[in-house]
N, C-alpha and C positions, 0 to 999 in steps of 0.2 A: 490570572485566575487561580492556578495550583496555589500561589504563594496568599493569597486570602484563604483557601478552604486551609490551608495550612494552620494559619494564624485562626482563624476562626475553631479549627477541630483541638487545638491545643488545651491545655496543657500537656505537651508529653512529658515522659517521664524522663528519658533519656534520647540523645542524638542516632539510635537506633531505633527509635520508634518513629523518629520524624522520618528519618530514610523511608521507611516501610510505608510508610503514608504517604509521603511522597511520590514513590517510587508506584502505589495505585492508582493515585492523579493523575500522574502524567499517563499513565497506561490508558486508563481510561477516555480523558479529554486529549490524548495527542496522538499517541500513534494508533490505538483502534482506527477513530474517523480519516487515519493516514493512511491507513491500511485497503477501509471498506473503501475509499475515496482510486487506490490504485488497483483494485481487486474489481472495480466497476467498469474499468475502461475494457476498449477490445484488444484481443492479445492477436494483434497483429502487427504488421511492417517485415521492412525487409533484414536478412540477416547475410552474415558473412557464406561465403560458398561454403568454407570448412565444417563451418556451423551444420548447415543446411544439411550436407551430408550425413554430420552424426548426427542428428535428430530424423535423419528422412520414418526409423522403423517408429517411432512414438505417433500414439494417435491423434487424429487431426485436432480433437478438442484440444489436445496439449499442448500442439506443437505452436496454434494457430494458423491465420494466414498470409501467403506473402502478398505484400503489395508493391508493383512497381517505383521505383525512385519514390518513395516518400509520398505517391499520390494517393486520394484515399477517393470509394465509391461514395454517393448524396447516400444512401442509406446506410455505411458505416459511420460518415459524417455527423448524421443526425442522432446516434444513437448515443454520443460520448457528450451532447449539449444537455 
């Protein structure tokens, strides 16, 4: 898809304008919806002890929350479908 709007928005003038165009495509069509796609899930699971420690004083929204062994509750479940 980048490589058609590419060809399609052309002629550029030079191999720095196609970067630069390019370089929006893919921003746009790839990693944004990469982005909003891992920014949607819930920031939970478990983490190392070490971890856990230094993060205990950040707030809950941040830190998220733990779940045992990789199990997850039907209402966190449901929310990431």
């Amino acid at each position: 898809m980048v490589i058609m709007l590419l060809i399609r928005g052309g002629p550029y003038a030079d191999h720095s304008h196609v970067a630069l165009a390019s370089g929006r495509y893919y921003t746009l069509l790839l990693f944004l919806p990469a982005t909003i796609m891992v920014m949607r899930r819930p920031n939970e699971g478990s983490l190392p002890a070490w971890l856990e420690a230094r993060i205990a004083a950040w707030p809950k929204w941040l830190r998220g929350t733990s779940v045992d062994s990789g199990t997850r509750s039907a209402a966190s479940h449901q929310s990431t479908r």
